[in-house]
C-alpha positions in Angstrom: 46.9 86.4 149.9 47.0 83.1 152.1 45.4 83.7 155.8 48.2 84.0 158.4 49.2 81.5 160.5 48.1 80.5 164.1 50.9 82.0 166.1 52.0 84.1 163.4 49.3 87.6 164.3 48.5 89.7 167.2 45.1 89.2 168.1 42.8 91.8 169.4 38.8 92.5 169.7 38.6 93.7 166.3 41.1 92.2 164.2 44.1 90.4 163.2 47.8 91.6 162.7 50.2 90.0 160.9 53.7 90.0 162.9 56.9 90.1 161.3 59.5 87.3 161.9 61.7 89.5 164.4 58.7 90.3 166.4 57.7 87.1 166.5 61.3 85.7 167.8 61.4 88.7 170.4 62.1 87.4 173.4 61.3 89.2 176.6 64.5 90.1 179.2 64.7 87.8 181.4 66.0 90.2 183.8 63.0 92.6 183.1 60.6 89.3 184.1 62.4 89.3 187.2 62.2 93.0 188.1 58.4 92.4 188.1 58.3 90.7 191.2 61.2 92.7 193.2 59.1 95.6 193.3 57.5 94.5 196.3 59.3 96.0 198.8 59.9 92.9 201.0 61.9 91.1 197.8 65.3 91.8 198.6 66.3 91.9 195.2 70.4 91.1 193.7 68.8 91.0 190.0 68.8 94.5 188.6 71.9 96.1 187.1 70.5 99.3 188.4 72.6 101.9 189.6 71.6 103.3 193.2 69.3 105.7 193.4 71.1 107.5 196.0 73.7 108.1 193.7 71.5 110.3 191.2 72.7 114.2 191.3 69.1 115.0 191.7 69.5 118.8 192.4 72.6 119.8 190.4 70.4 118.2 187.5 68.1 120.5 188.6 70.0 123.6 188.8 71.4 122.2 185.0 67.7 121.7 183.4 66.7 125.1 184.4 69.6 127.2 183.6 69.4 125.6 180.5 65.6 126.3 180.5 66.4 129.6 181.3 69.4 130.4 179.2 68.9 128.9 176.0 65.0 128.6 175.9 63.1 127.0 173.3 65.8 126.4 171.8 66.3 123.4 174.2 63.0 122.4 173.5 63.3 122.2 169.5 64.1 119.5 167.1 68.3 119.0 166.9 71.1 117.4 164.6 70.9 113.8 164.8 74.7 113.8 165.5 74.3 115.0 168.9 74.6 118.2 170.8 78.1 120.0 169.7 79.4 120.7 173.1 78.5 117.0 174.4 80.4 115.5 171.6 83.5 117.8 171.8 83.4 117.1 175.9 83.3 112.7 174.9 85.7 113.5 172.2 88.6 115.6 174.8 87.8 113.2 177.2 88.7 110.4 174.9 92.0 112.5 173.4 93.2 113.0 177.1 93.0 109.3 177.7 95.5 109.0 174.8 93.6 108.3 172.0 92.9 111.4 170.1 89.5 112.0 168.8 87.6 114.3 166.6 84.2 115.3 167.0 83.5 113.9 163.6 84.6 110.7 165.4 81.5 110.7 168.2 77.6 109.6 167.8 75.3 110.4 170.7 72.5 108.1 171.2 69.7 107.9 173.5 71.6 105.4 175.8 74.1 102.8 174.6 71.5 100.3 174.3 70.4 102.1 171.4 74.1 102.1 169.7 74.0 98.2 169.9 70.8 98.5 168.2 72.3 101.1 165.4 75.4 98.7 165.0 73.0 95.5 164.6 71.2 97.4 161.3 74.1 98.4 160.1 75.8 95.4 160.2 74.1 92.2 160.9 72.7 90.1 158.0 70.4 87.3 158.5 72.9 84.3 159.8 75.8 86.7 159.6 78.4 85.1 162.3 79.6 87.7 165.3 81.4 86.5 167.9 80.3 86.9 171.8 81.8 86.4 174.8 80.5 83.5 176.8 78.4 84.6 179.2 78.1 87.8 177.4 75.4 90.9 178.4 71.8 90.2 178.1 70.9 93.2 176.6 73.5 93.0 174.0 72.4 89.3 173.0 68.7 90.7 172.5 69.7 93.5 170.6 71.3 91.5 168.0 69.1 88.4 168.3 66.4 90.4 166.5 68.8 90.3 163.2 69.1 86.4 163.3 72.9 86.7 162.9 74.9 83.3 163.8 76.3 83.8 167.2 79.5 81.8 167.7 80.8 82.2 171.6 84.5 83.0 172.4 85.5 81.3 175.1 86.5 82.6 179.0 87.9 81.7 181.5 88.3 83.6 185.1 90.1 86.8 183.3 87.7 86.9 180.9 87.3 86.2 177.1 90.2 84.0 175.6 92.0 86.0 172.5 93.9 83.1 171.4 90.6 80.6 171.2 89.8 83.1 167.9 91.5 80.8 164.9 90.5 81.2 161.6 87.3 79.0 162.1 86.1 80.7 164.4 86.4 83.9 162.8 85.9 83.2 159.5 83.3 86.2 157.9 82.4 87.6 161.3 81.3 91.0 161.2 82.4 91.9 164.8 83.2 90.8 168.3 81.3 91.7 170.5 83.0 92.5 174.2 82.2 94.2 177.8 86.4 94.8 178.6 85.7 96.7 182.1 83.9 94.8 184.2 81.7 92.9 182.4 78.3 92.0 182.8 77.2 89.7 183.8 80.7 88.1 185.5 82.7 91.5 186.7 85.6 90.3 185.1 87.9 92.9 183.0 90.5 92.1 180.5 94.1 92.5 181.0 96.4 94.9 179.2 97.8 91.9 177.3 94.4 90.6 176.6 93.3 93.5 175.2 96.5 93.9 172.8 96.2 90.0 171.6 92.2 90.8 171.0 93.0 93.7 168.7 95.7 91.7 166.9 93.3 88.9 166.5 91.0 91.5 164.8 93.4 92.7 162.4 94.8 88.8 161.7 91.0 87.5 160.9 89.6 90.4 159.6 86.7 91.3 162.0 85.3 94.3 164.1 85.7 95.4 167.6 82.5 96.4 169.3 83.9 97.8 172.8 80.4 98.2 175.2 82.0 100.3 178.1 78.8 101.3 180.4 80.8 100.5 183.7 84.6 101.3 182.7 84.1 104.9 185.0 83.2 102.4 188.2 86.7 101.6 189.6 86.8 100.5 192.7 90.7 101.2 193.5 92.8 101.2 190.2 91.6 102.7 186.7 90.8 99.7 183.8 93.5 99.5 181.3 93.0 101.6 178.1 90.1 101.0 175.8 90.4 99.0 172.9 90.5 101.6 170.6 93.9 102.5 172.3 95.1 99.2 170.0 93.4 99.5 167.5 91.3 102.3 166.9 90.7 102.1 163.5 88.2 98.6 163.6 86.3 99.7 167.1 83.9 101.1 167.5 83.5 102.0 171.4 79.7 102.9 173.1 79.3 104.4 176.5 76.6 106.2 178.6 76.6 108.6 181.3 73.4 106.1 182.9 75.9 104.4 185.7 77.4 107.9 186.3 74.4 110.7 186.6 70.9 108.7 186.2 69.8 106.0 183.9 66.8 107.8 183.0 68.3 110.8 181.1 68.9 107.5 178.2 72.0 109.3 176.8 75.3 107.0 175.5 77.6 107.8 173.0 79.3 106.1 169.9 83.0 106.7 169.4 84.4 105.2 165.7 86.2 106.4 162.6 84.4 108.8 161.2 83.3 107.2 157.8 81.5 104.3 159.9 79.8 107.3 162.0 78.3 108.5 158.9 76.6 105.0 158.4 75.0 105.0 162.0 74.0 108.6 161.7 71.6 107.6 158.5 70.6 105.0 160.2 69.6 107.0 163.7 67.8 109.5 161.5 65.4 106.6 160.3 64.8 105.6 164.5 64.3 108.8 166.0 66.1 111.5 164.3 68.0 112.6 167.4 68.7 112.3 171.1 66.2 114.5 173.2 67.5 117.9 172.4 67.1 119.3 176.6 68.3 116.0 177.7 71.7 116.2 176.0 72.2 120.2 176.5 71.6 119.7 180.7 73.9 116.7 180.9 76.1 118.4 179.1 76.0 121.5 182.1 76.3 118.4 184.7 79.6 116.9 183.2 81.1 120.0 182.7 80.6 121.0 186.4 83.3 120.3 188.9 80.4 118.2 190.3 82.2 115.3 189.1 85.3 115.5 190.4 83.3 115.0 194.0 80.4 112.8 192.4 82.3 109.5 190.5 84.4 109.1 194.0 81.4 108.8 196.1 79.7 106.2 193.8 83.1 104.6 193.1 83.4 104.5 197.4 79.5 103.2 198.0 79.8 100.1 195.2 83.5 98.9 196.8 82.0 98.8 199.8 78.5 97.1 199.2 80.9 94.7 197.5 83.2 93.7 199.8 80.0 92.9 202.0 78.4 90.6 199.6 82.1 89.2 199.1 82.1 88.5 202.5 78.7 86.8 203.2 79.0 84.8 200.3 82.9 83.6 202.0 80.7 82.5 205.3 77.6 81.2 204.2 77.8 80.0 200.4 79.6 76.1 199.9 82.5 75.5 199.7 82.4 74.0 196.7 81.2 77.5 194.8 83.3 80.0 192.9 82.9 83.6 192.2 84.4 86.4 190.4 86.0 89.2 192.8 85.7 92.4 190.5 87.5 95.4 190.6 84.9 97.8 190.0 81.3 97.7 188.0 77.9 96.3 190.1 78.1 92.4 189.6 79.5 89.4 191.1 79.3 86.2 188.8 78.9 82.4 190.5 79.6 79.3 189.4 78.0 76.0 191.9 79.5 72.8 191.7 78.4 71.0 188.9 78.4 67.8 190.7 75.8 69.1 192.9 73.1 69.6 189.6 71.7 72.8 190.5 69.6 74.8 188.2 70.1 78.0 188.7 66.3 78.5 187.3 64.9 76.2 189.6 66.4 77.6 192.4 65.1 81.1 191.9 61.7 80.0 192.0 62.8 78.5 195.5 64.4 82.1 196.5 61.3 84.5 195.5 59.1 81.9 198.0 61.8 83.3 200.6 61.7 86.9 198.8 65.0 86.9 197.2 65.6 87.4 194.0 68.3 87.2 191.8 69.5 86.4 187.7 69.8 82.9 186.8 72.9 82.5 184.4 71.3 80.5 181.4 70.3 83.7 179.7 73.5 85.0 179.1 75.1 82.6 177.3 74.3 83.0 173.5 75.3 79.4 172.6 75.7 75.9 174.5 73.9 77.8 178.2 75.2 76.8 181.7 72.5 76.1 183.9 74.6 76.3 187.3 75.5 80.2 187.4 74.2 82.8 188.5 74.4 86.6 188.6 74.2 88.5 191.5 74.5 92.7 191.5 74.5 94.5 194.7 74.6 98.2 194.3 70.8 98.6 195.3 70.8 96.8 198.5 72.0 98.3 201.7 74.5 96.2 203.4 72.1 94.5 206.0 70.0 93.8 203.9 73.0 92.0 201.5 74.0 89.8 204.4 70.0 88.7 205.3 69.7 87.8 201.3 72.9 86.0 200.7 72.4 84.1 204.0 69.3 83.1 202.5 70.5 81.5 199.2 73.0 80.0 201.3 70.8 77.9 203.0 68.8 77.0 200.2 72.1 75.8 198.8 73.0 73.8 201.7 75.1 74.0 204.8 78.7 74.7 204.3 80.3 71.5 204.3 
């Protein structure tokens, strides 16, 4: 057996590991790097895609672990079918069918967060240099997930509605296993595809042969009007959709869902059984009380109120103290506003973070969310977490590290 190569083990006091290629060519979140430092509470931090703490229904989740606790017993507490809890997937599935699509419960996967489902869909269906198509930027998260398969990303291009369904030709689609796409306010730009958008993607999919991936964490975060209909409204028998209840009750229950035609739901479900057999069995059963409550009907309003209006005031401070020469996305819902400097003016987004955590800001450079051919002079900024004071004093700060308004 030859002796492993410098770089190649995991080194410890007593001996040496041998790493596998995809552990090797893990790369850490870039976003996760950055959260390291915001937790010092004087960082005024616009980098984590987290959903306000203030928002989490701390006691009717409560109430809803122990009357499950108390009702169902250790039953809660026992090992479950990898498919989900049946009453959580017939609640996705009716709330899916009264959006117009109809859907079985056959049809839905739950997973312990949607992160997970774009790890489930990346076993299943990524082969070593296997082209997918992204978006471009596209979700960091999404980008790692499939990284660790070595497929061949090729990157659809945007503009400021989004991802560009006519820019897939037959080159650029030739053998890809899926697309890849954030439809509802994407991270990390905001930006959500039109009703016509949506209809040319899907026809796009059918013309060249490829899969829909439809990642829909933020689609329940409208600020004013509801998102058009899902992809799997056009064509639902190539999509497969993922969302999670982490935006809408707390991010730390991990629980998302996979919606897709039934045969392809089979695939997944061997697959989950080999990662963790199934999504925490008490978990599933209290969210399940909490979504069913008329809690909701109160609860989605108030966050969808609080994120429009910590937008508009980041909207606004960027309007008086970013230059002129900058662009940004105005989204309609979701927890992130996308910028675009002046090229001509050579900023590195990088380089000017390091600058803003000297001044205790903090925010995403936009390099890492660009699968192919990065852009250097973006930037993501979320504001969800920050109270509005605090918004204006961080944005003010930027601005002046970007210059005066000319």
């Amino acid at each position: 057996m030859n002796a492993p190569q410098k770089g190649n083990v995991l080194r410890s006091t007593e001996s040496e590991m041998p790493l596998a290629r995809r552990a090797r060519d893990a790369r850490s979140s870039a976003i996760r790097e950055i959260l390291k430092v915001t937790l010092r509470p004087e960082v005024i931090s616009f980098a984590g895609g987290l959903p306000a703490p203030e928002s989490f229904p701390v006691e009717t989740l409560r109430a809803a672990f122990d009357k499950v606790l108390r009702e169902v017993g250790p039953g809660s507490l026992q090992y479950s079918t990898t498919e989900g809890h049946p009453q959580l997937r017939e609640w996705v599935a009716a709330r899916e069918t009264s959006r117009g699509i109809p859907t079985t419960v056959d049809e839905v996967l739950i997973v312990s967060g949607s992160q997970q489902g774009l790890d489930l869909i990346a076993k299943a269906f990524i082969d070593e240099g296997a082209p997918i198509l992204v978006e471009s930027p596209s979700y960091l998260g999404a980008l790692q997930a499939f990284g660790l398969f070595a497929p061949a990303f090729r990157a659809i291009p945007t503009d400021g509605d989004g991802l560009l369904p006519q820019a897939i030709d037959a080159t650029l689609a030739a053998d890809a296993r899926f697309a890849y796409v954030m439809p509802n306010f994407q991270n990390p730009t905001g930006r959500t595809l039109t009703n016509q958008r949506r209809a040319e993607l899907a026809a796009a999919a059918r013309k060249h042969d490829f899969w829909l991936v439809e990642d829909d964490p933020y689609g329940e975060l409208w600020y004013r009007d509801q998102p058009p209909p899902s992809l799997r409204a056009f064509a639902p028998e190539r999509t497969f959709r993922l969302g999670s209840f982490s935006k809408i009750l707390a991010p730390g229950l991990r629980i998302g869902f996979i919606v897709a035609p039934r045969a392809l739901i089979e695939v997944l479900i061997r697959i989950k059984q080999a990662t963790d057999l199934h999504t925490a069995t008490l978990t599933q059963r209290a969210a399940f009380e909490v979504l069913a409550s008329p809690l909701m009907a109160q609860h989605l309003p108030a966050i969808r109120a609080r994120y429009a209006a910590q937008c508009a005031v980041m909207l606004e401070a960027l309007a008086q103290h970013f230059p002129r020469e900058a662009v940004w996305t105005r989204p309609s819902g979701g927890m992130f506003i996308w910028i675009e400097l002046a090229a001509a003016q050579g900023i590195d987004t990088t380089e000017l973070l390091a600058r803003a955590i000297e001044r205790r800001i903090a925010f995403v450079p936009g390099e890492p969310f660009f699968a192919t051919a990065p852009q250097r002079n973006c930037l993501r900024l979320s504001f969800v977490t920050v109270p509005p004071e605090r918004i204006r004093a961080g944005v003010a700060v930027l601005g002046e590290l970007l210059g005066a308004r000319g």
